[in-house]
C-alpha positions as CSV (number, residue, x, y, z in Angstrom):
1,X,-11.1,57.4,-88.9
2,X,-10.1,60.2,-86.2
3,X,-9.8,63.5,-88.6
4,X,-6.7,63.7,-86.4
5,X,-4.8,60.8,-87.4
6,X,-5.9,60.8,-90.8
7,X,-4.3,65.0,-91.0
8,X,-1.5,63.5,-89.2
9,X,-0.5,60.8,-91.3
10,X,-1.1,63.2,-94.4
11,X,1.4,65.5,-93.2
12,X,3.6,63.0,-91.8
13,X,6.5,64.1,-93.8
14,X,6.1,67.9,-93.7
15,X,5.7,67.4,-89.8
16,X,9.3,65.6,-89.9
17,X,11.1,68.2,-92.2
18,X,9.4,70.7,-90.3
19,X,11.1,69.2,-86.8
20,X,14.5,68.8,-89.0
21,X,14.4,72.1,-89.9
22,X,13.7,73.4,-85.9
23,X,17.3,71.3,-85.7
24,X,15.7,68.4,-83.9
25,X,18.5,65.6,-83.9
26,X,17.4,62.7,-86.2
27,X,17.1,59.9,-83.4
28,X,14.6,62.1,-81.6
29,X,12.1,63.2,-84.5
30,X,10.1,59.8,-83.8
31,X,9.8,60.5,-80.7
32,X,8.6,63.8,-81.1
33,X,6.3,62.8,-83.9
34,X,4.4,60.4,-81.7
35,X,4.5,62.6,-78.8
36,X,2.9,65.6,-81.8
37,X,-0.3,62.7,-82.8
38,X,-0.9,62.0,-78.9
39,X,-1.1,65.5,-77.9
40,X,-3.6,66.1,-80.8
41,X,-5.5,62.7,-80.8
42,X,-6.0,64.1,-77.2
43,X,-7.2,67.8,-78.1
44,X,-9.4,66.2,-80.6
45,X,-11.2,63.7,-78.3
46,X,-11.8,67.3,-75.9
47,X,-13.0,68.7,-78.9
48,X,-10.3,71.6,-78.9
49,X,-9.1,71.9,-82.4
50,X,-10.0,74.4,-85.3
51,X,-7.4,74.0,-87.9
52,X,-6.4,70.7,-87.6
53,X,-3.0,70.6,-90.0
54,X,-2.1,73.7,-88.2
55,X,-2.8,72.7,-85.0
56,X,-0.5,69.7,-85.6
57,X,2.3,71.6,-86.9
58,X,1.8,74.1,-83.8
59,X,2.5,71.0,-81.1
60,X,5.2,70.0,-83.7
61,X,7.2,73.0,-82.7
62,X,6.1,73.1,-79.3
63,X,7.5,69.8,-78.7
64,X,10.5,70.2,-80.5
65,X,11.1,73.5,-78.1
66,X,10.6,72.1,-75.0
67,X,13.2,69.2,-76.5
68,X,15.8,71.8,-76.8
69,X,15.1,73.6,-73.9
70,X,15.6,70.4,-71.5
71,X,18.7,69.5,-73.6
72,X,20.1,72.7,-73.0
73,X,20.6,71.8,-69.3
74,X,22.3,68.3,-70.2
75,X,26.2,68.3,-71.1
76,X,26.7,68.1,-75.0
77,X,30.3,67.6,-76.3
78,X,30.6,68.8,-80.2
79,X,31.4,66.7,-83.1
80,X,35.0,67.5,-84.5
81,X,34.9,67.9,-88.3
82,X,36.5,64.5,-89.7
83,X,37.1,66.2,-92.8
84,X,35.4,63.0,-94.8
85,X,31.8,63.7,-95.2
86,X,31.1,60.4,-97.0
87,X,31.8,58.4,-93.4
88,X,29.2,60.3,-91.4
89,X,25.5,58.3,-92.1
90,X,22.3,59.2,-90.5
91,X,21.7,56.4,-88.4
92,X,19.0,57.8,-86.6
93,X,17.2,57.4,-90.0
94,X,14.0,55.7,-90.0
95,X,13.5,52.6,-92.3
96,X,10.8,52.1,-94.5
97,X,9.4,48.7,-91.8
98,X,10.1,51.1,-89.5
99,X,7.8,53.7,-90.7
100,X,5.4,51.1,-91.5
101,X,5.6,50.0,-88.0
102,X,4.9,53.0,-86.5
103,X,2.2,54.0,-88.6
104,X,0.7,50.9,-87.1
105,X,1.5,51.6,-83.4
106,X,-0.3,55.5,-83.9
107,X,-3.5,53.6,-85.7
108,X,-3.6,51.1,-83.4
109,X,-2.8,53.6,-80.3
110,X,-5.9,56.2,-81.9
111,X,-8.6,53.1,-81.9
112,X,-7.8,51.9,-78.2
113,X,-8.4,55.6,-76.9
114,X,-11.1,56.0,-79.1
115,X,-12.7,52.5,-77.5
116,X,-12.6,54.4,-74.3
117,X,-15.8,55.6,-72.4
118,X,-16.1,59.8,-72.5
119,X,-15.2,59.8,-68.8
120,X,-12.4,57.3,-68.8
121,X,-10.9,58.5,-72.2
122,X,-10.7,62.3,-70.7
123,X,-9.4,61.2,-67.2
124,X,-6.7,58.7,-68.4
125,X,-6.0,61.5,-71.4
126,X,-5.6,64.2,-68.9
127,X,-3.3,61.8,-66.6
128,X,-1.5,60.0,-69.0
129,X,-0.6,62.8,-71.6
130,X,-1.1,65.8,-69.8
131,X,0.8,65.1,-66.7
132,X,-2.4,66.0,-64.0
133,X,-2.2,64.7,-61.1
134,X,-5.3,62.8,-59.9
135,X,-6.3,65.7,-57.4
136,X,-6.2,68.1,-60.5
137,X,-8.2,65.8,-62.6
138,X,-11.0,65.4,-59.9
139,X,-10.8,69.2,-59.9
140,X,-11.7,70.2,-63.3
141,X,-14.1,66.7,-64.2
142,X,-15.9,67.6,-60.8
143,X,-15.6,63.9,-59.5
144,X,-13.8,62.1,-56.3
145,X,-10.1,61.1,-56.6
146,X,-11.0,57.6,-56.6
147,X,-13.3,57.7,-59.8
148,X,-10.1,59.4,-61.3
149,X,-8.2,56.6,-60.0
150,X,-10.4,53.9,-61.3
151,X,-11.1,56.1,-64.6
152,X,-7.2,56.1,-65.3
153,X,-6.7,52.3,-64.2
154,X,-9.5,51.3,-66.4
155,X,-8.1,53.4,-69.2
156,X,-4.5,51.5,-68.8
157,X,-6.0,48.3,-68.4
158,X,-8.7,48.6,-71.4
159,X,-5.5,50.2,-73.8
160,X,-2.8,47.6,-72.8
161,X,-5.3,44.9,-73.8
162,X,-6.2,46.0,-76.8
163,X,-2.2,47.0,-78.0
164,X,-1.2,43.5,-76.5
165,X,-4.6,42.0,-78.7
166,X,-2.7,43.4,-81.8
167,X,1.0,42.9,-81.3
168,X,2.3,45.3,-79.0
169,X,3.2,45.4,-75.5
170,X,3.3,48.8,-74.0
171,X,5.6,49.8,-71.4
172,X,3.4,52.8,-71.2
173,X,0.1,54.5,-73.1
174,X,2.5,57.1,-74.9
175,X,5.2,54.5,-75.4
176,X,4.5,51.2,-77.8
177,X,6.9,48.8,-78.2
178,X,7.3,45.2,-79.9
179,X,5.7,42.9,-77.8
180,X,8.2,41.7,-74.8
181,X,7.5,39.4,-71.9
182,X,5.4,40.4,-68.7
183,X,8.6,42.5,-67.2
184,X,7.1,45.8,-68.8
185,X,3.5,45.4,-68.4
186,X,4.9,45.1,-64.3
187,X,7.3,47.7,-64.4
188,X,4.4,50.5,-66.0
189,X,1.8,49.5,-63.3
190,X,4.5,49.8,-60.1
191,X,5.9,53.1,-62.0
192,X,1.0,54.3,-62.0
193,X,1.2,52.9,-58.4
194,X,4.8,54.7,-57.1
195,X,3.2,58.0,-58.9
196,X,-0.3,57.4,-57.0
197,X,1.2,57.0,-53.5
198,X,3.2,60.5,-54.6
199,X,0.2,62.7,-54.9
């Protein structure tokens, strides 16, 4: 098991009070928790990380600030005091299937990168996760654009297989979802094509 995800789901529930406590809302701290485990399955598979429990609740934050600093450019109205406190529920609240669930997705997520060649795993990593474009990624693994581009293809490819093997069917890498029909499989390989023909 990737030291990683085994830290990760150890500290699971510190990781979450610890985004509460940077005021994350409660409908976003799954989010953020996923995004935290992909960032450091990623540094881990580049061999980057010392401390791993600190590491994680580093990104923790880091995520959670970047959060609040792209909400702070969206309009917010503020919630009026009702005056009944029983009435307001949490619904952003996770249930326990839910948890389960995506305890599943994150496992499941770790072993398809993991199945990944070196080459592939760091290219589609670097494109996928860190946001590099393929000219960046050809830059710092000292290959062509097109082995990036077949590196990152093969990577989507070889991951959406194995999710959709096991019950999921991924809009994106860093997204899992309930399997769905074919729609979302189409719409995240136009959405890698749209973003080659950018660069």
């Amino acid at each position: 098991m990737s030291e990683v995800l085994r830290i990760f789901l150890e500290n699971e529930r510190g990781i979450r009070r610890w985004l509460s406590r940077l005021r994350v809302a409660p409908q976003d701290i799954e989010d953020l928790l996923q995004e935290t485990f992909v960032r450091g399955f990623a540094a881990e598979i580049k061999g980057d990380i010392s401390e791993t429990r600190a590491y994680l609740f580093r990104i923790a934050k880091n995520v959670a600030l970047e959060r609040q600093r792209r909400a702070a450019y969206v309009h917010t109205e503020a919630i009026e005091d009702s005056g009944n406190q029983d009435l307001i529920l949490d619904e952003g609240q996770a249930t326990p299937e839910d948890w389960l669930d995506g305890q599943r997705k994150l496992a499941l997520f770790a072993h398809a990168l993991a199945r990944l060649s070196p080459r592939c795993r760091t290219a589609f990593i670097m494109r996928r996760m860190e946001g590099l474009n393929y000219r960046q990624i050809a830059t710092r693994m000292n290959i062509s654009v097109s082995a990036v581009e077949k590196h990152v293809a093969s990577g989507l490819l070889s991951c959406s297989i194995y999710l959709r093997e096991h019950g999921y069917q991924p809009p994106s890498p860093g997204s899992l979802s309930p399997t769905g029909d074919g729609k979302r499989k189409r719409a995240g390989v136009a959405r890698e094509l749209a973003d080659r023909r950018d660069e």
